[in-house]
C-alpha positions as CSV (number, residue, x, y, z in Angstrom):
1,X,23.7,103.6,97.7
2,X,21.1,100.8,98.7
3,X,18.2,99.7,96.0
4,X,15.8,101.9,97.5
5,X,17.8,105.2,97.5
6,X,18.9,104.8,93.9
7,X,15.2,103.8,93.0
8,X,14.5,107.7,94.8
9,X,16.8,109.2,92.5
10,X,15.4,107.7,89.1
11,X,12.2,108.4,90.3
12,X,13.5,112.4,90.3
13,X,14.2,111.8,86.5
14,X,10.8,112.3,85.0
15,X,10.5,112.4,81.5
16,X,9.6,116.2,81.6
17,X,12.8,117.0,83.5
18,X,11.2,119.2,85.5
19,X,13.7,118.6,88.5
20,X,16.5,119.6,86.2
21,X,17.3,123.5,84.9
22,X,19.9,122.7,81.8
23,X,21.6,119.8,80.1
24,X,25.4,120.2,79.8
25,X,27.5,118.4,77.2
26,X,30.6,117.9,75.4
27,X,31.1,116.3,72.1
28,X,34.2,114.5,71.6
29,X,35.7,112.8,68.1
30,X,37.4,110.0,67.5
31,X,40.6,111.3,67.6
32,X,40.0,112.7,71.3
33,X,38.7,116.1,70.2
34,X,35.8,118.6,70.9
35,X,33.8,119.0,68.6
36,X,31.4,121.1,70.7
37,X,30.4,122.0,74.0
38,X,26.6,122.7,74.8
39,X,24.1,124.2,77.2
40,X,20.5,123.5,76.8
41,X,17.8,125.1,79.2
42,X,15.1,122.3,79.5
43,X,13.0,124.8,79.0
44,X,14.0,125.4,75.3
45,X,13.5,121.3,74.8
46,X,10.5,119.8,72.9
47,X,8.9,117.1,74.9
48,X,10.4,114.3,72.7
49,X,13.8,115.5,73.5
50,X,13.0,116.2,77.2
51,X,12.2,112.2,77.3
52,X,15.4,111.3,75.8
53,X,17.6,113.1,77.9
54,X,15.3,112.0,80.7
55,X,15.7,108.2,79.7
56,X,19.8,108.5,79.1
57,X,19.9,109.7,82.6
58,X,18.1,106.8,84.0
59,X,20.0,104.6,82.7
60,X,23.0,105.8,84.9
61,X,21.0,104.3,87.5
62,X,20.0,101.1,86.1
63,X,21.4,97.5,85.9
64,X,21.9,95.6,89.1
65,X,23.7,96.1,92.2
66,X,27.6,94.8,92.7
67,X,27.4,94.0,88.9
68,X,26.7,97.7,87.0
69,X,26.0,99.7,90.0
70,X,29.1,100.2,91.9
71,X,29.3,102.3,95.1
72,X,32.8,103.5,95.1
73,X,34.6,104.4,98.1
74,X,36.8,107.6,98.3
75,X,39.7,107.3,100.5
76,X,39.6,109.9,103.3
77,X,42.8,111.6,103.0
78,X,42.1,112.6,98.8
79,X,38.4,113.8,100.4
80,X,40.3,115.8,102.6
81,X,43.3,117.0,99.9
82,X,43.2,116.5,96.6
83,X,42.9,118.6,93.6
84,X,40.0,116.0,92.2
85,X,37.5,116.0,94.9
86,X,37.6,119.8,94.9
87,X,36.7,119.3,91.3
88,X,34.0,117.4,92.2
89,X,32.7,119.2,95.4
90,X,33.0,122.7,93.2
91,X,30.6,121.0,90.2
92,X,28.3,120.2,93.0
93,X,28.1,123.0,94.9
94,X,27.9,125.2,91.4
95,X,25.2,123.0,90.1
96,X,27.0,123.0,87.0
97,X,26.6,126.1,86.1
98,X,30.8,127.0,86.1
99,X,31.8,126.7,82.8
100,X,35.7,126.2,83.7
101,X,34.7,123.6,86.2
102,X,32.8,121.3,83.6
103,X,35.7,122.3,81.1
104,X,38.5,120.8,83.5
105,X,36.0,117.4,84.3
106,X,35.4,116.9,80.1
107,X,39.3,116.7,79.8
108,X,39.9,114.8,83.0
109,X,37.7,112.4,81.3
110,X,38.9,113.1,77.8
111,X,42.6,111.9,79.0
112,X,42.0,108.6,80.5
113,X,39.1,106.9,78.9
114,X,38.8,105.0,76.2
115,X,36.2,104.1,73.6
116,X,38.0,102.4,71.4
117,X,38.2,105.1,68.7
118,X,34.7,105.5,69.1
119,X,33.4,109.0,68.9
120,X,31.3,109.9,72.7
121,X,29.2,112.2,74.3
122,X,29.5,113.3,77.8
123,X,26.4,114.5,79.6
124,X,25.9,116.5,82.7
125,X,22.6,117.6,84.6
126,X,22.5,118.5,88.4
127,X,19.4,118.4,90.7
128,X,18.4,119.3,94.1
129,X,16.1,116.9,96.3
130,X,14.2,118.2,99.3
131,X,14.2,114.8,101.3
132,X,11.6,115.9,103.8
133,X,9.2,115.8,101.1
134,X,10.8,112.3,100.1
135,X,7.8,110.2,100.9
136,X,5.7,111.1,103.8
137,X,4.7,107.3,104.0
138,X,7.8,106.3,104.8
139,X,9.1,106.9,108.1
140,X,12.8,106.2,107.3
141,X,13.8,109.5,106.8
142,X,10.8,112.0,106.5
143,X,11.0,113.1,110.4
144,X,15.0,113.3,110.5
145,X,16.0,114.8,107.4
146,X,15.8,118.6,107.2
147,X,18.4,119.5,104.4
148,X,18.6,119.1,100.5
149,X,20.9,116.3,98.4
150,X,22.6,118.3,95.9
151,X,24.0,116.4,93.3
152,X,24.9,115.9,89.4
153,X,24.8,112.7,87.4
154,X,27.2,112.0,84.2
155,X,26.7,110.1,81.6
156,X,29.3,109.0,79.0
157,X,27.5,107.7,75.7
158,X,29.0,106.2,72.3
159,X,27.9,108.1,69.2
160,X,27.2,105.8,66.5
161,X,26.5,106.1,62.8
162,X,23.2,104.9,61.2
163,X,22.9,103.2,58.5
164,X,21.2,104.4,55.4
165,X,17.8,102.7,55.1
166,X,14.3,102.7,53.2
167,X,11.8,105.1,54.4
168,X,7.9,105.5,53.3
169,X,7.4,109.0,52.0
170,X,3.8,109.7,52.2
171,X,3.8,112.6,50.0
172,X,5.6,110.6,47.1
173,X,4.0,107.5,48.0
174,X,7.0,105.7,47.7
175,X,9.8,104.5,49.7
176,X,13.0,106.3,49.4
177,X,16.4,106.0,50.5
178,X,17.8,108.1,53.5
179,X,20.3,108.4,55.9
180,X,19.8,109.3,59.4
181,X,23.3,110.9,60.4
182,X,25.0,110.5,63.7
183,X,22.5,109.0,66.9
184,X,23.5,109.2,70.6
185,X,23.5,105.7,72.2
186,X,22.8,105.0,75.5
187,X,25.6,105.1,78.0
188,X,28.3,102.5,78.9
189,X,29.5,104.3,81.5
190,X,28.2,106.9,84.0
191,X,28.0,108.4,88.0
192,X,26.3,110.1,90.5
193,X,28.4,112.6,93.2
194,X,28.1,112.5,95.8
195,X,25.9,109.2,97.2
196,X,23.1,109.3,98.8
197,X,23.4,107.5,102.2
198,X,20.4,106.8,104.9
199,X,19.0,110.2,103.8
200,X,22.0,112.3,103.4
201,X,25.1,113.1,100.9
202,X,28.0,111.2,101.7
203,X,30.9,113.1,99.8
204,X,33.0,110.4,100.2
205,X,30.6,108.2,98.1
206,X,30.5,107.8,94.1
207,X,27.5,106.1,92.7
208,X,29.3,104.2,89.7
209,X,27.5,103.1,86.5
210,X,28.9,100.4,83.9
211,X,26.9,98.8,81.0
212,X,29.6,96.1,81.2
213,X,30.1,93.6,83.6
214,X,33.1,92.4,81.9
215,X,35.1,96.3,81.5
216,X,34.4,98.8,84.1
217,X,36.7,101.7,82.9
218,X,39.1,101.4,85.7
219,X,41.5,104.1,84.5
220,X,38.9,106.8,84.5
221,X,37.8,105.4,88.0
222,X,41.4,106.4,89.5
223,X,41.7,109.4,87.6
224,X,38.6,110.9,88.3
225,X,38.3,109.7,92.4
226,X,41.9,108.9,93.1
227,X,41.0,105.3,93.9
228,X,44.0,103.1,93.2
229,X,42.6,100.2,93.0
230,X,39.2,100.4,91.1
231,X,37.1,97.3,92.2
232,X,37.2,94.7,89.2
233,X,34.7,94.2,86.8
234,X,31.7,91.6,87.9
235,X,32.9,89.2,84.8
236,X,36.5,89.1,86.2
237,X,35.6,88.5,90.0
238,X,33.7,85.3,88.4
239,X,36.6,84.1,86.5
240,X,39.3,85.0,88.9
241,X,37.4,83.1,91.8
242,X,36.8,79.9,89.0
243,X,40.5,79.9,88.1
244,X,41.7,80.3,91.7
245,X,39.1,77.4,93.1
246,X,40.6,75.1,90.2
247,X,44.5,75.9,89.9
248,X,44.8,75.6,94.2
249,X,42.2,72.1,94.5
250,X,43.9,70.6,90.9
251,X,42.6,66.9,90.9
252,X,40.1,67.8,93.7
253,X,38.0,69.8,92.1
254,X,35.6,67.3,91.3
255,X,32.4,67.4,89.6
256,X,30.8,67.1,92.7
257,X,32.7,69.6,94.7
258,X,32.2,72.5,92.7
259,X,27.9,71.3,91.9
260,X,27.8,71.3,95.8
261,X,29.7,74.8,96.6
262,X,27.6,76.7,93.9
263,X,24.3,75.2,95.8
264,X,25.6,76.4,99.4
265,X,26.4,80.1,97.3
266,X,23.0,80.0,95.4
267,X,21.2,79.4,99.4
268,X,23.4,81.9,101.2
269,X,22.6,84.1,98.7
270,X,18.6,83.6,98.5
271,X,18.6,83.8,102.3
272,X,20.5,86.6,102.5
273,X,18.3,88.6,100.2
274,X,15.1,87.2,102.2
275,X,16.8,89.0,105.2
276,X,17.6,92.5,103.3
277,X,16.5,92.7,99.8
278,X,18.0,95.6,99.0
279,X,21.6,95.0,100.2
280,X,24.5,93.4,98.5
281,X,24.8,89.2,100.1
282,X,28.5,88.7,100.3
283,X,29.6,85.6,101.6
284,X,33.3,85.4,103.4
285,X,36.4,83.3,102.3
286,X,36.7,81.5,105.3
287,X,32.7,80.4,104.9
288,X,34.1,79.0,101.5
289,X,37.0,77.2,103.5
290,X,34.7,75.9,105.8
291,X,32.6,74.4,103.2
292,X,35.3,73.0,101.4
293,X,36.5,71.1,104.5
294,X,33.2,69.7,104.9
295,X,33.2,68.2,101.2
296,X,36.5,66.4,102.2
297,X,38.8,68.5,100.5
298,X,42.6,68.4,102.1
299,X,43.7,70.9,104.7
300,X,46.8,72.0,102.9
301,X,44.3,72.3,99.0
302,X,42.3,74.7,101.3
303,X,45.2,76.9,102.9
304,X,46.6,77.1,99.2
305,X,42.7,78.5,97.9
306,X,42.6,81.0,100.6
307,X,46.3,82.2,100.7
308,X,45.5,82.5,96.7
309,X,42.0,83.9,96.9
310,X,43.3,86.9,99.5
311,X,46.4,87.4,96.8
312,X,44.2,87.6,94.1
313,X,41.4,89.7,95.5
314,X,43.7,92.2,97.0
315,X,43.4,91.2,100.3
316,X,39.4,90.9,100.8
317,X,38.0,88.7,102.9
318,X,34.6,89.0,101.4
319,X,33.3,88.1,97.6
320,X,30.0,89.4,95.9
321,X,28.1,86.1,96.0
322,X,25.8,88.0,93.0
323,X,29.2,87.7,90.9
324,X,30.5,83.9,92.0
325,X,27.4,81.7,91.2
326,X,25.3,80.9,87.8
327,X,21.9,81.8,88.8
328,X,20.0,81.4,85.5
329,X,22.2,78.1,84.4
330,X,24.7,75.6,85.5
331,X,26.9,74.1,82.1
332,X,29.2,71.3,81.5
333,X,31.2,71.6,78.8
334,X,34.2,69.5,77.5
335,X,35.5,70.0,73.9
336,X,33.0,68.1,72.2
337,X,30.1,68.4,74.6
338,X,28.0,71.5,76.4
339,X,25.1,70.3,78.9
340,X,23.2,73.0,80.3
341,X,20.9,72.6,83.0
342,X,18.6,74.3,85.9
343,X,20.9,75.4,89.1
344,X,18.6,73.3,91.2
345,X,19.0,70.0,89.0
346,X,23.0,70.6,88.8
347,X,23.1,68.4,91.8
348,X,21.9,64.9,89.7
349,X,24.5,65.0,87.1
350,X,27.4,62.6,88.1
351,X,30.7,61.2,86.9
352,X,31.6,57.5,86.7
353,X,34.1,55.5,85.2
354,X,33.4,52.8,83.0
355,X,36.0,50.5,81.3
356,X,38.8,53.3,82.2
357,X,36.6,55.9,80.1
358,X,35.0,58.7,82.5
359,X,32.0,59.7,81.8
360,X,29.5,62.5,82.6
361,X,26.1,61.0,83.6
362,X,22.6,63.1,83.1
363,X,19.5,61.7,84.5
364,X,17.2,61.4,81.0
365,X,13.8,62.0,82.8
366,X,10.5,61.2,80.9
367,X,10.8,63.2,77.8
368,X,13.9,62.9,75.5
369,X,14.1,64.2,72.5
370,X,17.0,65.2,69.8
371,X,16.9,67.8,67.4
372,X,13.5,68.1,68.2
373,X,12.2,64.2,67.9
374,X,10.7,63.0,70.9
375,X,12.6,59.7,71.3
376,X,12.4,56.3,73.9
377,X,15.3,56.0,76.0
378,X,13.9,52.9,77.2
């Protein structure tokens, strides 16, 4: 799902839940048990708890793309044949409403995640969208699309326990002590089946949620889409491309090298988003090559970074530029020093060697100061 089609979706999630007929749920402990299953008509809700449920669902389809939103692929042949699609397909096409269905997806997801004995809540809601009344304005889809996107989000959520705490009691005019019992928290993990693709459902599309880049919950993506390999979290792609570039270059990985490749990534990127903001700017391993060549690094330090990188990667011959380069930051650290600096001014700190000693130069500028003392470098 593109930018603009998840932003559709949220936008279905008002805070009244009108587009939604019942929230579905299943409470699980911390030893992997049910507590309870529920089934609450919106309708029965109070407005405070319609908002609530409203803004847990949204957050399914929040965070940014290639890092927390994941479009999954389901291979064609399990579409086709396989006992967890039709899972899937028959929660879709029952808008939740079979009981045995939602039963068999809570322990599905009850026997390969795990919160790290952390009690959870899973949540269910389905909704139908009319897309020819998507946006008349918009002449993307209005005109061609005549049917309705069925679909159901899930969201998995921690349940945490509060704290006691002080609390002002009017009627006493005092403050008293209370505790607040056990609080849903937002969800680390969630989906939406199926996709919604240039104005249609794509069944063989998952719309995946994580709240962390670093642990995506791989085991429940292969249990519950029969994806073998689940793409790896945004964290790892970053370290596993950092550790590759240095292991395969070794001495050639200078300072200068890698300052340089993460300014060509940070200017791909940027012009690929001017092009189309809303997609995903990848960049391609042999690009990387090519750049590499053109710093001066060896022919054979090259073929040893992309023989590595394809290993590594699983064979891809493209990388998620949004999970390679440091767009807020660029830091040098050595054991006794961190410098952190713009991306744009990365390009001005330098090495040189002095009396045998190598050292990491940093332009001072006009202002210096240390621990807060403005001080003359002059």
């Amino acid at each position: 799902m593109r930018a603009e089609e998840i932003r559709r979706i949220r936008k279905r999630i008002e805070p009244t839940l009108n587009n939604f007929r019942s929230i579905y749920g299943c409470y699980v402990n911390a030893a992997g048990e049910i507590v309870t299953t529920m089934e609450i008509p919106v309708l029965d809700m109070k407005s405070e708890e319609r908002e609530m449920y409203a803004a847990v669902l949204k957050k399914v389809l929040s965070g940014k793309a290639g890092r927390n939103q994941i479009t999954l692929e389901i291979p064609s042949d399990k579409v086709e044949n396989s006992d967890e699609h039709r899972l899937l397909m028959a929660l879709k096409s029952s808008q939740l409403r079979d009981e045995n269905m939602r039963e068999l997806l809570y322990q599905r997801i009850m026997a390969s995640i795990d919160m790290d004995g952390d009690s959870y809540v899973i949540i269910l809601a389905a909704d139908t969208y009319d897309l020819r009344s998507r946006d008349v304005k918009n002449e993307e889809w209005s005109e061609e699309s005549n049917d309705q996107f069925e679909y159901f989000i899930c969201a998995i959520c921690p349940v945490k326990t509060s704290k006691a705490a002080l609390q002002y009691l009017p009627g006493q005019q005092e403050f008293r002590g209370i505790s607040t019992g056990t609080l849903l928290a937002p969800p680390v993990i969630g989906f939406v089946f199926p996709a919604l693709d240039e104005g249609s459902a794509d069944i063989y599309q998952v719309q995946y949620y994580t709240k962390s880049t670093a642990v995506n919950h791989g085991e429940l993506i292969t249990s519950l889409f029969t994806i073998d390999k689940p793409p790896m979290p945004a964290d790892v792609q970053k370290e596993t491309f950092n550790a590759t570039l240095s292991e395969t270059l070794g001495k050639e990985c200078s300072l200068d090298v890698v300052t340089s490749l993460q300014g060509k990534l940070s200017a791909r990127a940027e012009e690929l988003r001017e092009e189309d903001p809303s997609g995903i700017a990848e960049v391609y391993i042999g690009d990387i090559e090519a750049f590499l060549s053109d710093k001066g690094v060896s022919d054979e330090k090259i073929r040893k970074f992309g023989e590595s990188a394809e290993q590594r990667f699983d064979g891809a011959t493209s990388l998620d530029l949004g999970n390679l380069i440091q767009k807020r930051s660029f830091e040098v650290r050595t054991p006794e020093t961190k410098i952190t600096t713009d991306p744009e001014t990365a390009m001005r700190i330098k090495t040189k060697t002095i009396d045998g000693v190598t050292y990491i130069l940093v332009p001072a500028g006009e202002s210096v100061s240390v621990n807060g003392v403005e001080i003359s470098t002059r």
